[in-house]
C-alpha positions as a printed Julia matrix, in Angstrom:
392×3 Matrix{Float64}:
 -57.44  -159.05  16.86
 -60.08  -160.88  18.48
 -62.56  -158.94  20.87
 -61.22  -160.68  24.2
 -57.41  -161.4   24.1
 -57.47  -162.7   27.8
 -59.84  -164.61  29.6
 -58.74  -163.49  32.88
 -56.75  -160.53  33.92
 -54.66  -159.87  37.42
 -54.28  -156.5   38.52
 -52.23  -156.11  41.17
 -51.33  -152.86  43.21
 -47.94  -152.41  44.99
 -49.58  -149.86  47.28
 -47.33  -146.27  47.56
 -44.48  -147.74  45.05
 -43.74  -145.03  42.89
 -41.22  -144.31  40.24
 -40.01  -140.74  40.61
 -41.34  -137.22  41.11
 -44.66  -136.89  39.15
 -44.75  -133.62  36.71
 -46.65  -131.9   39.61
 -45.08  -132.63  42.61
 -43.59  -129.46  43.51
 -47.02  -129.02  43.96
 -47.57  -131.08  46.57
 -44.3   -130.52  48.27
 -42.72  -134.08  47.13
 -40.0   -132.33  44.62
 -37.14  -135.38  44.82
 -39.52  -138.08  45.72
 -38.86  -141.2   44.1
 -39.98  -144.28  46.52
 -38.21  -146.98  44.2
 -35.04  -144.9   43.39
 -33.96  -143.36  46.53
 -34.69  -146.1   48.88
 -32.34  -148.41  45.77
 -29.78  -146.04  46.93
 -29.93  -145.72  50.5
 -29.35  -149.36  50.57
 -26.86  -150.06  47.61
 -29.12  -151.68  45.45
 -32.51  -153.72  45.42
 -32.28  -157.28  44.28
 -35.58  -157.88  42.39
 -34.99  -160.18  39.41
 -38.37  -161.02  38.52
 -39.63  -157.38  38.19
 -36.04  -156.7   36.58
 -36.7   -159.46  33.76
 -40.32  -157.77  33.45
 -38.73  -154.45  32.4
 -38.81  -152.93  35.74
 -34.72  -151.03  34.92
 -35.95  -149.38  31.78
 -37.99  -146.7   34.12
 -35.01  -145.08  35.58
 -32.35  -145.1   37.23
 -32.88  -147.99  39.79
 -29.9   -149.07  41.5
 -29.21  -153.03  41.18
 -31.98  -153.24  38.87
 -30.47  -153.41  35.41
 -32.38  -152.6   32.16
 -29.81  -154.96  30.08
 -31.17  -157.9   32.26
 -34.75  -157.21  30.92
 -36.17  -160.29  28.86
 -39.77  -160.25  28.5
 -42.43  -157.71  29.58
 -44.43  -154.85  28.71
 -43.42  -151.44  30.68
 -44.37  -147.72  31.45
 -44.74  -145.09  34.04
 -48.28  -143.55  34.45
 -48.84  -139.99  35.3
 -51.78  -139.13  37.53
 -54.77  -137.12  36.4
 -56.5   -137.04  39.66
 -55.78  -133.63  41.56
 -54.94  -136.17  44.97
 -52.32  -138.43  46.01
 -54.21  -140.93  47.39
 -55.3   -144.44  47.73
 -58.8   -143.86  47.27
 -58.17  -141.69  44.11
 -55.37  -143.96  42.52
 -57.7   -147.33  42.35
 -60.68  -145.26  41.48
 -58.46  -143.48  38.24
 -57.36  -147.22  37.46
 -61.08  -147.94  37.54
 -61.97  -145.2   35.17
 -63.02  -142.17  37.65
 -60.54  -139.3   37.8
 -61.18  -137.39  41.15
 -61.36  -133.85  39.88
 -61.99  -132.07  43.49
 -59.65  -132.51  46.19
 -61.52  -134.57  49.45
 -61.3   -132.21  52.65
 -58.04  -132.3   54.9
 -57.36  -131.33  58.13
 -54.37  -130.28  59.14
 -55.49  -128.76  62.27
 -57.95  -131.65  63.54
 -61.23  -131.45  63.04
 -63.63  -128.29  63.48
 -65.62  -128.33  66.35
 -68.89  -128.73  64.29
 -67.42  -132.36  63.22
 -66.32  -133.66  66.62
 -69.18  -132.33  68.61
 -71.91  -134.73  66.8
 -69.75  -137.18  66.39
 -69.06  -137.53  70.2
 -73.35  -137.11  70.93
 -74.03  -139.77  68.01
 -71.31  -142.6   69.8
 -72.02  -141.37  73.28
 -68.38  -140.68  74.25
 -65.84  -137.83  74.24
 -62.96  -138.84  72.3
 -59.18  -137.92  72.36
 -56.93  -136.21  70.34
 -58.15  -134.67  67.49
 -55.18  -133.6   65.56
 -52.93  -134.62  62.65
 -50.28  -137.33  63.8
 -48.44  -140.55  62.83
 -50.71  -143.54  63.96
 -47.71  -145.1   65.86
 -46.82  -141.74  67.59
 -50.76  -141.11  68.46
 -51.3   -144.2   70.25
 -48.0   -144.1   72.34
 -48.9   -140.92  73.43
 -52.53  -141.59  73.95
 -53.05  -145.4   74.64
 -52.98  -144.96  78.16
 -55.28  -142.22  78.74
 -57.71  -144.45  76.03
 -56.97  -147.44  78.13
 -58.04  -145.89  81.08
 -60.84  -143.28  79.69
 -62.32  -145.62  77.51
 -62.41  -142.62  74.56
 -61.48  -143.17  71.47
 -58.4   -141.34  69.47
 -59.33  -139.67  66.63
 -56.61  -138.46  64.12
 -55.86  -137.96  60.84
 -52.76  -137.03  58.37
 -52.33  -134.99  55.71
 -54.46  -137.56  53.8
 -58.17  -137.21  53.24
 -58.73  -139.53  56.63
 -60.79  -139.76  59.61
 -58.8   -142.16  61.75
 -60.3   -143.95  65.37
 -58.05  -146.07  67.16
 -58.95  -148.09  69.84
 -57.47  -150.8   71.64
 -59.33  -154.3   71.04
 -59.81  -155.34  75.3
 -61.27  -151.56  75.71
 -63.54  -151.07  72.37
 -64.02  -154.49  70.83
 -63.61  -154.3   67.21
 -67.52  -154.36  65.98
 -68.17  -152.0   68.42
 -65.07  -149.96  66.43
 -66.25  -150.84  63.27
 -69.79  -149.44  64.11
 -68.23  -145.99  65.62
 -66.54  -145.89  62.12
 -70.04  -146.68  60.3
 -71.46  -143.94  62.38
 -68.69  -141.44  61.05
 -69.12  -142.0   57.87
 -72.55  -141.61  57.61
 -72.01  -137.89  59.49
 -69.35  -137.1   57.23
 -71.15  -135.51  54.08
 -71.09  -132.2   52.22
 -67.73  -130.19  52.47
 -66.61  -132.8   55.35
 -67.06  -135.65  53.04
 -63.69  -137.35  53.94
 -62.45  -139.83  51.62
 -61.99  -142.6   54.32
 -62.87  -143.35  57.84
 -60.56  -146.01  58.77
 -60.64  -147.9   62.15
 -57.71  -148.46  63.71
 -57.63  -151.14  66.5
 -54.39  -151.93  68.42
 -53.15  -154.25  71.8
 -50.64  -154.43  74.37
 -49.37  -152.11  77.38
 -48.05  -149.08  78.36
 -45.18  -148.44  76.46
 -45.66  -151.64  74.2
 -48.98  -150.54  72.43
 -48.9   -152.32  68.62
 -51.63  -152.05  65.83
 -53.22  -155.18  64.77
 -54.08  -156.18  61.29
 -57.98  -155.8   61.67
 -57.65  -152.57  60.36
 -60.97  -151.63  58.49
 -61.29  -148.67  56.44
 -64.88  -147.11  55.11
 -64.55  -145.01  51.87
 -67.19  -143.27  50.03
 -68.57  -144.53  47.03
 -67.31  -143.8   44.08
 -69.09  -141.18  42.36
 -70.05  -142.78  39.29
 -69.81  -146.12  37.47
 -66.49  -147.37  37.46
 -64.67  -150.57  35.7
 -65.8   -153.06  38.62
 -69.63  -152.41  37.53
 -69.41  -152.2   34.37
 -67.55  -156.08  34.51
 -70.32  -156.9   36.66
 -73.0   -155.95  35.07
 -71.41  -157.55  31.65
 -71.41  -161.01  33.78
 -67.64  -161.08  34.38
 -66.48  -161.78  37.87
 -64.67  -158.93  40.05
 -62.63  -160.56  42.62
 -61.41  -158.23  44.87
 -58.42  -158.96  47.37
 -57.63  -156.95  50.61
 -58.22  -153.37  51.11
 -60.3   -153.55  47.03
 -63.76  -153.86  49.22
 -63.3   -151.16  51.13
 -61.42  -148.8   48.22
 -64.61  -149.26  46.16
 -67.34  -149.3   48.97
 -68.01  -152.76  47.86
 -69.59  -151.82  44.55
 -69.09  -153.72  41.57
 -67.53  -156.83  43.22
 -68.73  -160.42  43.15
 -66.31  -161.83  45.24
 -64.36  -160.69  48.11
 -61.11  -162.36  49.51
 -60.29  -160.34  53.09
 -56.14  -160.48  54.06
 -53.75  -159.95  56.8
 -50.5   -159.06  54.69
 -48.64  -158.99  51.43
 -48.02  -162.67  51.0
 -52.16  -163.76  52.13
 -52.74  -161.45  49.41
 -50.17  -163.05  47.19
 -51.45  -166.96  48.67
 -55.17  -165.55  47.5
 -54.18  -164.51  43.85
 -52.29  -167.91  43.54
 -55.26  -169.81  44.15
 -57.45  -167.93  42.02
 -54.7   -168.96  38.97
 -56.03  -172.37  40.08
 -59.52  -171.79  39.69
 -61.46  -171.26  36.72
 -63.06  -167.71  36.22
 -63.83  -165.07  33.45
 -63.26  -161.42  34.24
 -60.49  -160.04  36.49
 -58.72  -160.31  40.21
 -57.98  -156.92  41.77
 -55.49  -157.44  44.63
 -54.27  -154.31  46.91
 -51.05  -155.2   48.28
 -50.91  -152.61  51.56
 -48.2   -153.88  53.8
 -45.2   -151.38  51.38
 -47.81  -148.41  52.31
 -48.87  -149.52  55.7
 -46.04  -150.97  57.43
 -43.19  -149.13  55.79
 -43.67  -146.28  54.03
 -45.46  -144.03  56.41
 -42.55  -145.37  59.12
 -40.12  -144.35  56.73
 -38.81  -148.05  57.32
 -36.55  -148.32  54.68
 -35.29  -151.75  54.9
 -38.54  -153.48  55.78
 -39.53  -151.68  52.77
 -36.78  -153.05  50.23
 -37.31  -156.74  52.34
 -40.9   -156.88  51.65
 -40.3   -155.86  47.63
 -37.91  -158.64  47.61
 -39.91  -160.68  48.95
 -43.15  -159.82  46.68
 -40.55  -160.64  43.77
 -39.88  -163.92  44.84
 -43.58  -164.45  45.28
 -44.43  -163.19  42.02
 -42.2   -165.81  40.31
 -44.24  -168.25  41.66
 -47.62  -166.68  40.54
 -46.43  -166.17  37.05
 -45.79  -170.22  36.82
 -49.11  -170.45  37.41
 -50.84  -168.1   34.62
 -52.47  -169.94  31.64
 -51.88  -168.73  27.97
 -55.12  -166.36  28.25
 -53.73  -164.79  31.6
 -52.64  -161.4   32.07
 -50.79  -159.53  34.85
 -50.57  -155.74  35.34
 -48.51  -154.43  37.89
 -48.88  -150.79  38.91
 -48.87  -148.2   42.12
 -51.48  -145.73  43.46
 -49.19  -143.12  44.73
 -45.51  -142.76  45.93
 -44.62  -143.01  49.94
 -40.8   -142.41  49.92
 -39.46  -143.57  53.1
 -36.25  -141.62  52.6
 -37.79  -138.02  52.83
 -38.69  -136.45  56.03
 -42.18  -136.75  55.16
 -44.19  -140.02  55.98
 -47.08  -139.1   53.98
 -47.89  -140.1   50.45
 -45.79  -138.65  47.83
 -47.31  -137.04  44.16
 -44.68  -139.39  42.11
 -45.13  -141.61  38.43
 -45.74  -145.09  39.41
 -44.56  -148.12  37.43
 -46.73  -149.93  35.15
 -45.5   -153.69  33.87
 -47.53  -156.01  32.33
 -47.04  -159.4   31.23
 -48.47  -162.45  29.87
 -46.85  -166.17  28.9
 -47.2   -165.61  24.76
 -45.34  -162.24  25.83
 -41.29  -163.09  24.79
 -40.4   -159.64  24.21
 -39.98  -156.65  25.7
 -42.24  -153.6   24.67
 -42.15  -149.71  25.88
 -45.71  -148.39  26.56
 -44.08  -144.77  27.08
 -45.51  -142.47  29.18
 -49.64  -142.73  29.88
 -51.21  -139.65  30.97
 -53.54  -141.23  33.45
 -53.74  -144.09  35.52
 -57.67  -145.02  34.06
 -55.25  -146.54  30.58
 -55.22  -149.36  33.12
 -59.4   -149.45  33.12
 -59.48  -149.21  29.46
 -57.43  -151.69  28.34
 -59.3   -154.25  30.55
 -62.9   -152.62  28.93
 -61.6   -153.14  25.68
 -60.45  -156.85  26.26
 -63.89  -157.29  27.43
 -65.69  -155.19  24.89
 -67.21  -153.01  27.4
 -67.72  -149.23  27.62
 -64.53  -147.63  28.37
 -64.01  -143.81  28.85
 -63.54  -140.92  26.1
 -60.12  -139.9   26.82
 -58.33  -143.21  27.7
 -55.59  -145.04  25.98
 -55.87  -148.75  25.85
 -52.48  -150.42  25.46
 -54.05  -153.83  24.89
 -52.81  -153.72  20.94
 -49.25  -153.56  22.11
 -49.53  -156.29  24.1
């Protein structure tokens, strides 16, 4: 086998898409979550024939997704070694660092020696304060924000300090720069994974979230995948939320996006452009938009449409492309809960020499993903790891 297999590999995240309960999720009070699975069978079947040809069936029980209609892909489920259920923690693990303490939550809004700075440092009092649903928060606040000119700060049962503001009262780099100022206060045992700003428009009653959503995570705590590709001279083209995930280290390019199908435009013109290392794409809008609503059928819509997208995309892979399709958590929008939920998450890979199907079992730990991509690029990879690069 020759050191480098594949000039240029895809990664691509379907962001909260998991694949059934994970080993530990009794744990984290998601027993019966399966994102893919239940929401299959609240609406009597997805329709997703390029994932289905990729092996997608032959994970479990997915109703309208049939394993005998499989043709040519490589597939898995990956358990999580992480002790979170995050988004930070997920694409860090797939870069090689397994999160081994828990970030700080607050289920009870922040303590009083968090909020008190915070308001001194931006010069305003700010609302809220408490664990909520960002849709709920700002229908119950927007007004008094609107008129107050203080910002709401939430969070969820996430690792998250949230501050939304509406764009015509706190104009976005003035957000953005609140949000720098949080982070930079939030060390030590209130070292939150993410601040995340959270701008919104409209009226009374008709308050909506715009897609300038920012979010400002900490840096990852050691070297991950991303610099080592770097520093090897391979490019790192991150697309979306991939920026702000990894604090910006490690990339040399940076494609921002508005929704699923930017992100999927962005990673279809890169297939038309000559590069050597790997594209990183985050695809939020399954997370974002549907799962914490517990929006079932915008959820199945935007999978199929993502499948019909990805047909496309594959057309445009050369013979030294590969794809790898995987989650970062579970956020079943069948359970009560519209939080994340501790499930497996898919893993399919493919390539256009691939034209059969093979089983890559069970991984114990999403950073398999990290060291099959080291090995293709004869980097350092991480004691521990399995690299399914041999099977593909």
């Amino acid at each position: 086998m020759n050191a480098q297999r594949f000039n240029r590999i895809f990664l691509i995240v379907l962001d909260g898409v998991g694949c059934g309960e994970a080993p530990d999720a009794a744990a984290f009070g998601d027993t019966g979550s399966d994102t893919l699975g239940n929401m299959a069978r609240a609406v009597g079947g997805l329709r997703l024939p390029t994932l289905e040809r990729m092996g997608l069936g032959r994970l479990g029980r997915i109703e309208g997704v049939d394993a005998a209609r499989a043709r040519a892909g490589a597939h898995g489920v990956m358990v999580e070694k992480s002790v979170n259920k995050d988004t930070t923690s997920g694409h860090w693990e797939m870069a090689g660092v397994v999160v081994e303490e828990s970030f700080p939550t607050y289920p009870n809004g922040f303590p009083a020696e968090v909020i008190r700075p915070f308001e001194e440092a931006i010069g305003r009092r700010i609302l809220g304060n408490k664990a909520a649903s960002g849709t709920e928060i700002i229908a119950e606040l927007g007004e008094e924000h609107v008129r107050t000119g203080r910002p709401i700060v939430y969070t969820s049962a996430d690792s998250v300090f949230q501050i939304a503001a509406h764009e015509d009262i706190i104009p976005l780099d003035t957000l953005y720069e609140i949000c720098r100022t949080a982070r930079q206060m939030l060390t030590g045992k209130h070292r939150v994974g993410r601040v995340i700003a959270r701008p919104f428009v409209g009226n009374t009653g008709n308050f909506k979230r715009t897609p300038h959503r920012h979010d400002f995570s900490v840096e990852p705590p050691r070297q991950t995948l991303l610099d080592r590709m770097k520093s090897a001279g391979l490019e790192v083209l991150g697309i979306g939320k991939i920026q702000d995930i990894f604090a910006g280290c490690g990339l040399t390019g940076h494609f921002p996006m508005e929704s699923n199908a930017e992100g999927m435009a962005h990673l279809s013109d890169l297939a038309g452009r000559a590069f050597r290392g790997m594209a990183f794409l985050n695809l939020v809008d399954f997370d974002m938009l549907y799962g914490h609503r517990n929006d079932v059928r915008g959820f199945v819509a935007a999978l199929e449409e993502f499948d019909a997208q990805l047909a496309g995309f594959q057309k445009r892979l050369r013979e030294d492309d590969l794809a790898v399709l995987t989650a970062d958590h579970g956020n079943d929008p069948t359970t009560p809960s519209t939080d994340h939920s501790r499930e497996l998450v898919p893993l399919l890979a493919w390539h256009p020499r691939l034209t059969r199907l093979v089983d890559l079992g069970v991984r114990q730990g999403f950073w398999d993903i990290g060291q099959t991509v080291a090995e293709n690029f004869s980097i350092e990879g991480w004691t521990g790891a399995k690299s399914f690069l041999a099977d593909i």
